[in-house]
C-alpha positions as CSV (number, residue, x, y, z in Angstrom):
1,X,0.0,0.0,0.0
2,X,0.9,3.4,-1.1
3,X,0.4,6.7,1.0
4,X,0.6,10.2,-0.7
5,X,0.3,13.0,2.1
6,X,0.1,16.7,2.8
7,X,-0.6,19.1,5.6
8,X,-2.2,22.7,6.4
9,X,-1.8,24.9,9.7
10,X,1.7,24.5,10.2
11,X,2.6,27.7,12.4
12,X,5.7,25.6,14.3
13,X,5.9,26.6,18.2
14,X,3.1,29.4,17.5
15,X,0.9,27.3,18.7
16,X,-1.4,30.7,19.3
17,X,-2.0,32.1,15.8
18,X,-5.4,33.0,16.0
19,X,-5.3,32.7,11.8
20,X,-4.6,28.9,12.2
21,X,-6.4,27.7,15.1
22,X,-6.1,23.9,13.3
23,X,-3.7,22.0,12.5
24,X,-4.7,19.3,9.7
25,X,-2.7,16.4,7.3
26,X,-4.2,14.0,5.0
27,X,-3.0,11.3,2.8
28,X,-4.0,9.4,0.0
29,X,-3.7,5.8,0.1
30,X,-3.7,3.0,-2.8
31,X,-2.9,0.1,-3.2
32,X,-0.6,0.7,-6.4
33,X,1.9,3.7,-6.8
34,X,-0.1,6.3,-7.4
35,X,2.8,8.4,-8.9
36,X,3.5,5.5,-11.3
37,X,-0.4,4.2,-12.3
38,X,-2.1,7.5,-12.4
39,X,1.1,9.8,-14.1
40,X,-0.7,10.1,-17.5
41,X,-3.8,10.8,-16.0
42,X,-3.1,13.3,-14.1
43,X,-0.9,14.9,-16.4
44,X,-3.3,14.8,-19.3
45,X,-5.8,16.9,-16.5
46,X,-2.9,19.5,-15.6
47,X,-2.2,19.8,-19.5
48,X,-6.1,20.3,-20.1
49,X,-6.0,23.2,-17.3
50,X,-2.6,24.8,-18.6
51,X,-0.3,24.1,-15.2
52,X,2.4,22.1,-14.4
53,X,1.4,21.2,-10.7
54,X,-1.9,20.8,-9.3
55,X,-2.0,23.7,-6.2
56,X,-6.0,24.0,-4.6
57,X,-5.1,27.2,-3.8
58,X,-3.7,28.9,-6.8
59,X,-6.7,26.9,-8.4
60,X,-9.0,28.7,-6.5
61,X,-12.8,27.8,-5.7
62,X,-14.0,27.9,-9.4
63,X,-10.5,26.2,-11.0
64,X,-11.2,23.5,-8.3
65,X,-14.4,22.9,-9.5
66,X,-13.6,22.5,-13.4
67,X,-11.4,19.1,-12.7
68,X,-13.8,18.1,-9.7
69,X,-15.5,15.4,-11.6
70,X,-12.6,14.5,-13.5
71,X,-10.4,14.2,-10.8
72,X,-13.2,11.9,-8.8
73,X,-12.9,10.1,-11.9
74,X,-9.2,9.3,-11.3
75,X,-9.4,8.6,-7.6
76,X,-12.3,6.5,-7.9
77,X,-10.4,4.0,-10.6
78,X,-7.5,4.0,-8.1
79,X,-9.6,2.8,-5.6
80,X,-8.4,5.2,-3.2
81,X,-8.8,5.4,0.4
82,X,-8.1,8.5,2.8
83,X,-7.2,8.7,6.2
84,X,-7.4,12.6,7.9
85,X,-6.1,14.1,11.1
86,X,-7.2,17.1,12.7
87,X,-5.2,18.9,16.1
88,X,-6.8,21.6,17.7
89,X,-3.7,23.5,19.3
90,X,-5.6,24.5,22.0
91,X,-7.0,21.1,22.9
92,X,-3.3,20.1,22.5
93,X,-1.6,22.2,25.0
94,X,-4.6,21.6,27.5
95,X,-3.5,17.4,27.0
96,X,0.5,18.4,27.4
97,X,-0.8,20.4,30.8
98,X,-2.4,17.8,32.1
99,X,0.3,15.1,30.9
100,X,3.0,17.6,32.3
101,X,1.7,17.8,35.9
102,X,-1.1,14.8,36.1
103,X,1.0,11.9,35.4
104,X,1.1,10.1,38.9
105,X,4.1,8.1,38.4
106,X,5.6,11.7,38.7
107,X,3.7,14.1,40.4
108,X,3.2,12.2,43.9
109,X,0.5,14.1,45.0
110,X,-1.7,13.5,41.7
111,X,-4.6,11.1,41.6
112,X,-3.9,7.3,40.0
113,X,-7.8,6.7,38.9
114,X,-8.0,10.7,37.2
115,X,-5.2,9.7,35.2
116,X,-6.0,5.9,34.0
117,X,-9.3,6.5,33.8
118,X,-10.3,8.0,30.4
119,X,-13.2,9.6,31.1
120,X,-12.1,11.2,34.4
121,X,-9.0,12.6,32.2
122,X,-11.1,14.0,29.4
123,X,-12.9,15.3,32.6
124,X,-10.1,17.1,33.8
125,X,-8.4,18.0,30.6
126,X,-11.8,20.2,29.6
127,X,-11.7,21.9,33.2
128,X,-7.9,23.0,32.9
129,X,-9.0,24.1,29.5
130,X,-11.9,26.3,31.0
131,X,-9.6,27.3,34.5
132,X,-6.4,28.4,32.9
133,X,-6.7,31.7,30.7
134,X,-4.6,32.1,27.5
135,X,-1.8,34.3,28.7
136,X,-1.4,31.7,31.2
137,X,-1.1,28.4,29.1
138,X,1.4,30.3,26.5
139,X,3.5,31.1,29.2
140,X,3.3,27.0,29.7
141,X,3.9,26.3,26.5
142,X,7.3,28.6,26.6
143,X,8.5,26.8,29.5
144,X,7.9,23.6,27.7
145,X,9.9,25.0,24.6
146,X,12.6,26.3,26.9
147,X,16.1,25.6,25.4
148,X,17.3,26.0,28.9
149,X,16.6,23.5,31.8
150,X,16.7,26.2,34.5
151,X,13.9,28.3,32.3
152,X,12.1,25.4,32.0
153,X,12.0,24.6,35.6
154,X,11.2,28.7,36.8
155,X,8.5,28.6,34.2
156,X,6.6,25.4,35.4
157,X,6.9,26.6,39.0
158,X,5.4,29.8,38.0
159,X,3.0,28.3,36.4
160,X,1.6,26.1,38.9
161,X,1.8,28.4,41.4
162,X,-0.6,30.7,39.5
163,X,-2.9,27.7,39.1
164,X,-3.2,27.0,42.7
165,X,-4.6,30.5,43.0
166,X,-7.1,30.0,40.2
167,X,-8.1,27.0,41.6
168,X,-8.4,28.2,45.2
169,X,-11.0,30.2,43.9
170,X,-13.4,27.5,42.2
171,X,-16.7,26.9,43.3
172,X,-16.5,23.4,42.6
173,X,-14.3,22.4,45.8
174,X,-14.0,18.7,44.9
175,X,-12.1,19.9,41.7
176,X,-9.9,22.8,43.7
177,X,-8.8,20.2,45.7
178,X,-7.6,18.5,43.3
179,X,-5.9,20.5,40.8
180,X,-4.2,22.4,44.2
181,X,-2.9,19.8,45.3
182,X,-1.4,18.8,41.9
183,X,0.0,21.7,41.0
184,X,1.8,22.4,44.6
185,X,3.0,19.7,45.2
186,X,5.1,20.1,41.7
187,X,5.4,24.0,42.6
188,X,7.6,22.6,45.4
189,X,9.3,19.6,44.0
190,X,10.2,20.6,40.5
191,X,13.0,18.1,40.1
192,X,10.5,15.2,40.2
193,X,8.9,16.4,36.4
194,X,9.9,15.7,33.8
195,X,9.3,18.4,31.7
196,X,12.6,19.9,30.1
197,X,13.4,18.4,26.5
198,X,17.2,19.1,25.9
199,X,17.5,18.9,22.3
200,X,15.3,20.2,19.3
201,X,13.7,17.1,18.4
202,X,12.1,16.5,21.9
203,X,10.7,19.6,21.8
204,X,9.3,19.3,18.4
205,X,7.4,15.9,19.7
206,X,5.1,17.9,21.8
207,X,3.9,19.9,18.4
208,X,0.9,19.6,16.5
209,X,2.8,18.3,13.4
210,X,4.4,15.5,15.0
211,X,1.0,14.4,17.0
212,X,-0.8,15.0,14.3
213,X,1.3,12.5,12.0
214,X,0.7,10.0,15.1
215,X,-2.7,10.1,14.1
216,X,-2.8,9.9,10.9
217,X,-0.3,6.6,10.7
218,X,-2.9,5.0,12.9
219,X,-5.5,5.6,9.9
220,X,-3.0,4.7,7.4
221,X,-2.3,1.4,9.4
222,X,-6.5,0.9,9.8
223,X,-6.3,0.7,6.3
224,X,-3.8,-1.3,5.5
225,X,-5.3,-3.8,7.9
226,X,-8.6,-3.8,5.8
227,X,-6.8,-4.1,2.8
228,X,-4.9,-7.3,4.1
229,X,-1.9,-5.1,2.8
230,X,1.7,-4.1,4.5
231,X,2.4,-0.6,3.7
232,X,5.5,-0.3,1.2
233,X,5.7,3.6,1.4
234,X,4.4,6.9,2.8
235,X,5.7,9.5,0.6
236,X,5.1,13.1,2.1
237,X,5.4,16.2,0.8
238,X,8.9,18.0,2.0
239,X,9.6,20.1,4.8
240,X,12.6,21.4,6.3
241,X,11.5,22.3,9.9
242,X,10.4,19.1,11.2
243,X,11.7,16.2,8.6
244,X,13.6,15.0,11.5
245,X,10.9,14.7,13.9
246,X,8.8,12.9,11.5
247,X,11.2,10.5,10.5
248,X,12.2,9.9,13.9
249,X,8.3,9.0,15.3
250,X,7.7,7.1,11.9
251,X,10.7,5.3,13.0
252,X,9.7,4.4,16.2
253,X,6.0,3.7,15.6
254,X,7.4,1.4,12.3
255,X,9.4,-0.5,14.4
256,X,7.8,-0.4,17.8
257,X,6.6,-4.0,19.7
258,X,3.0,-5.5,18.1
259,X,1.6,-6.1,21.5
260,X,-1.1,-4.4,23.3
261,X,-0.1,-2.4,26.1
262,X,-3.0,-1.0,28.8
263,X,-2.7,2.7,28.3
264,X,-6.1,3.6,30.6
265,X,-7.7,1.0,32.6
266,X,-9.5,-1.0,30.4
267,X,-8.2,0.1,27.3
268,X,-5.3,-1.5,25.1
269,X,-3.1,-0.1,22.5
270,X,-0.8,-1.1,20.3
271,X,2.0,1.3,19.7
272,X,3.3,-0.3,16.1
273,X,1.9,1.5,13.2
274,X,3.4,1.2,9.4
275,X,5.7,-1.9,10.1
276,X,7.9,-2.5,7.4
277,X,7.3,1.0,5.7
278,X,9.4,3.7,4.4
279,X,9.0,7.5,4.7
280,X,10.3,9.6,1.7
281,X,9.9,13.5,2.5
282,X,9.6,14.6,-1.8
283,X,8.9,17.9,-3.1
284,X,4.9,17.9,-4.7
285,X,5.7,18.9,-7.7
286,X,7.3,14.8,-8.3
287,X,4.4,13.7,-7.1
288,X,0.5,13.3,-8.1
289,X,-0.5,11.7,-5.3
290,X,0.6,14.4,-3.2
291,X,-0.9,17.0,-5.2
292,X,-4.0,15.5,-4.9
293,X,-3.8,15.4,-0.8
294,X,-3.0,19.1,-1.1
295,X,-6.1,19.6,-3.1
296,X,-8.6,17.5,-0.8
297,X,-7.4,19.0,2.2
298,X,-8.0,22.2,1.1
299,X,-11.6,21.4,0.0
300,X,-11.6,19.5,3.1
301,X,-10.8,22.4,5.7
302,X,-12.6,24.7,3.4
303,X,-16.2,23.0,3.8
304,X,-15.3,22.9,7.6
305,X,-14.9,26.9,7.7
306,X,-17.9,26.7,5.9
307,X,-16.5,28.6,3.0
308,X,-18.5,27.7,-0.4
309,X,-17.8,24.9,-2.7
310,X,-19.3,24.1,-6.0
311,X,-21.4,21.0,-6.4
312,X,-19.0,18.9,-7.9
313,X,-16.5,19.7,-5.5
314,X,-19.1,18.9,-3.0
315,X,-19.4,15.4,-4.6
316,X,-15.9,14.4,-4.7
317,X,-15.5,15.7,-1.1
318,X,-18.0,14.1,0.4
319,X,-17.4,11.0,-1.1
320,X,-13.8,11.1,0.5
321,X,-15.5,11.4,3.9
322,X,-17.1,8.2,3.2
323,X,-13.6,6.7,2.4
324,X,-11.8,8.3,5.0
325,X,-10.6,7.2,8.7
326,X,-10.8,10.6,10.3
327,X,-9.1,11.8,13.7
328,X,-10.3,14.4,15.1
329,X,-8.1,15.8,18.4
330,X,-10.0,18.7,19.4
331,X,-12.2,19.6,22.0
332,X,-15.8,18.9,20.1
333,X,-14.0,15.7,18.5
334,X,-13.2,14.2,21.8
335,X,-16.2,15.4,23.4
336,X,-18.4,14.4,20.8
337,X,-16.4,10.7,21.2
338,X,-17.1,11.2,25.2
339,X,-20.4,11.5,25.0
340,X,-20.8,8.8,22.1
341,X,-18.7,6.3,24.2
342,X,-19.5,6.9,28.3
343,X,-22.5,9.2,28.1
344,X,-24.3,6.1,29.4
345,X,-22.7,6.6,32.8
346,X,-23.8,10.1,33.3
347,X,-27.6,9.5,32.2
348,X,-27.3,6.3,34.2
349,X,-27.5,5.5,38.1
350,X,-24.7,3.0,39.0
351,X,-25.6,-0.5,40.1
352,X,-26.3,-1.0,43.6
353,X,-23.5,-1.4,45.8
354,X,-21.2,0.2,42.8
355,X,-20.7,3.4,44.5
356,X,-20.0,2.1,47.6
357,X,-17.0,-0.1,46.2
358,X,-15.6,2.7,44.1
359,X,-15.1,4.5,47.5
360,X,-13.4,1.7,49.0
361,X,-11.1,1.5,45.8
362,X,-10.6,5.2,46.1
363,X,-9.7,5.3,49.8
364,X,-7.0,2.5,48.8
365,X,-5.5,4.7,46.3
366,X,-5.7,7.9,48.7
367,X,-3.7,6.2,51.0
368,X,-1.1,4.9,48.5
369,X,-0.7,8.5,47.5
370,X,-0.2,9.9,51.0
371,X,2.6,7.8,51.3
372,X,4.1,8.7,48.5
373,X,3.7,11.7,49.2
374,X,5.5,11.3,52.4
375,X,8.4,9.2,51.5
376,X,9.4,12.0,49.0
377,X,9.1,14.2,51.6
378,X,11.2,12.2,53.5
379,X,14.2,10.8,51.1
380,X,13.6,13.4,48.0
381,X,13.6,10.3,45.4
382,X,10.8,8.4,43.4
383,X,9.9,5.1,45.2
384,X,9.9,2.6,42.6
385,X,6.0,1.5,42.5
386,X,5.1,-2.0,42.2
387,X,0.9,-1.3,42.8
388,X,-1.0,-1.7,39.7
389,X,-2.2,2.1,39.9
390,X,1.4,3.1,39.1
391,X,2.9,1.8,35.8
392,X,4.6,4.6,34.0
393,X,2.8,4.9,30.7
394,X,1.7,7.8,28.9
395,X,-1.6,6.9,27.8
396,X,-3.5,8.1,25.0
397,X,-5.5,11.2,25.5
């Protein structure tokens, strides 16, 4: 299998640029070489048009709409598939805040079942989200790019600090409680997070590009599972500022372990994504296929601005949705998926007896944590955890 890809909303660390709020990729995937089966038909439609390079947005809205059909046409006798990923940068930084500080096996005075329990993270994520103001979470987000470890460390202290006050203030006194103790307790022992990346290419791993390429391999390798195919090449289009990232995660999804791993309890994942694939970083203008991702993803995030398209360019767009595995890492995408997946608990009273044996479970882990909590206090190193609330993992948002 074959995947042709492109992506939009590239602003780097900016991660504020109210212009680009999204950042989106997309790829094309077929089964033969699209650059190889499709070359005279795509260059017989750039001919017909009078260009050399098939560009959405030098096209326009009307130049879009000429090749539409024919272009729908082409796809369809490929038999393509598409797989999408969306990141909100907002939603993202709220997930690296709560990653950051949250993570028990870290922060000793944060809660095991808020963090391995996925609804009570998506729970807390969206409340960080609506507690910390903007100024606030850039300032986060430039300690997090810090080049320096000791600006690093001055910034998350600030930071958390600042948070305990918001927190302090909340009406909802179950959730101050919470979130101050959190964000104290890493006020005061800064050394335990880690949260400094030393070199470029850690940094660039907490940005939209390179989480956004995360998802989309996992809808490249959803397809290639449907397919019964192994994936022989992802070709995307080139990029100076973060080639290295991306062929550093494609290297370590491509060649991670097959098995299943419990991320959240209850939930598995599997880390391995592309096996046996290659990643080629190529300039568009050598490839078709790539032209083409640039072209649906501009149709793509134009219909979600709710910008006008033609009807044909309604037709071929919509019947990519159809054909597409979509991720969508935003704060209506994952609450949407929320409410899809655990709004039953919410409309739902528990069993009998269910709340009373959550309580025991949660005075359990309460007590593991205030021991932890003390021993730190006490020897100023991480006890090495053996209980099953404490296993290390950074789990899936």
């Amino acid at each position: 299998m074959f995947a042709y890809v492109d992506e939009a909303g590239n602003t780097g660390k900016n991660l504020f640029d109210p212009a680009q709020p999204v950042f989106s990729t997309l790829a094309v995937l077929t089964l033969d070489d699209f650059d190889v089966v499709k070359t005279a038909d795509m260059a017989a439609l750039l001919a017909d048009i009078g260009a050399t390079e098939l560009h959405a947005c030098e096209l326009g809205q009307a130049g879009v709409e000429t090749i539409a059909a024919r272009l729908f046409s082409i796809l369809k006798s490929a038999r393509a598939r598409f797989a999408v990923a969306h990141v909100e940068k907002r939603y993202l930084l709220a997930t690296k805040i709560f990653d950051a500080l949250f993570d028990h096996g870290e922060n000793l005075a944060a809660y095991a079942h808020i963090y391995r329990i996925r609804p009570l993270r998506l729970w807390m994520v969206f409340n960080l989200a609506e507690l910390i103001p903007d100024a606030l979470a850039r300032r986060f987000w430039d300690a997090m790019m810090a080049k320096g470890a000791r600006a690093a460390e001055q910034g998350l202290v600030e930071f958390c600090d600042e948070v305990a006050a918001l927190a302090s203030a909340q009406p909802d006194k179950r959730m101050a409680e919470i979130v101050g103790n959190v964000m104290r307790w890493a006020r005061d022992n800064p050394e335990a997070i880690y949260f400094h990346s030393a070199g470029k290419l850690g940094r660039q791993g907490h940005m939209p590009n390179t989480v956004g390429f995360g998802n989309l391999m996992d809808g490249i390798e959803a397809q290639a599972r449907s397919w019964g195919a192994s994936i022989d090449l992802i070709r995307h289009d080139e990029q100076d500022e973060f080639a290295k990232a991306l062929a550093f995660w494609h290297e370590y999804f491509s060649t991670a372990s097959p098995e299943a791993v419990e991320v959240t309890l209850g939930e598995k994942f599997v880390m391995q994504k592309g096996y046996g694939s290659r990643l080629e970083m190529v300039e568009s203008s050598r490839s078709p296929g790539i032209q083409v991702a640039d072209l649906l993803l501009w149709l793509h995030n134009r219909a979600l601005a709710g910008q006008p398209l033609g009807s044909q360019s309604w037709r071929l767009l919509n019947w990519m949705r159809k054909k597409s595995a979509e991720s969508d890492f935003s704060f209506d995408g994952v609450g949407d998926a929320m409410d899809r997946n655990f709004g039953w608990m919410i409309a739902n009273d528990p069993p009998p007896g269910q709340m009373a044996k959550a309580q025991r479970l949660i005075d359990e882990m309460e007590a593991i944590r205030g021991g932890r909590v003390l021993g730190y206090a006490e020897q100023k190193s991480l006890p090495h955890m053996d209980d099953a609330t404490s296993r290390g993992v950074q789990p899936e948002k």
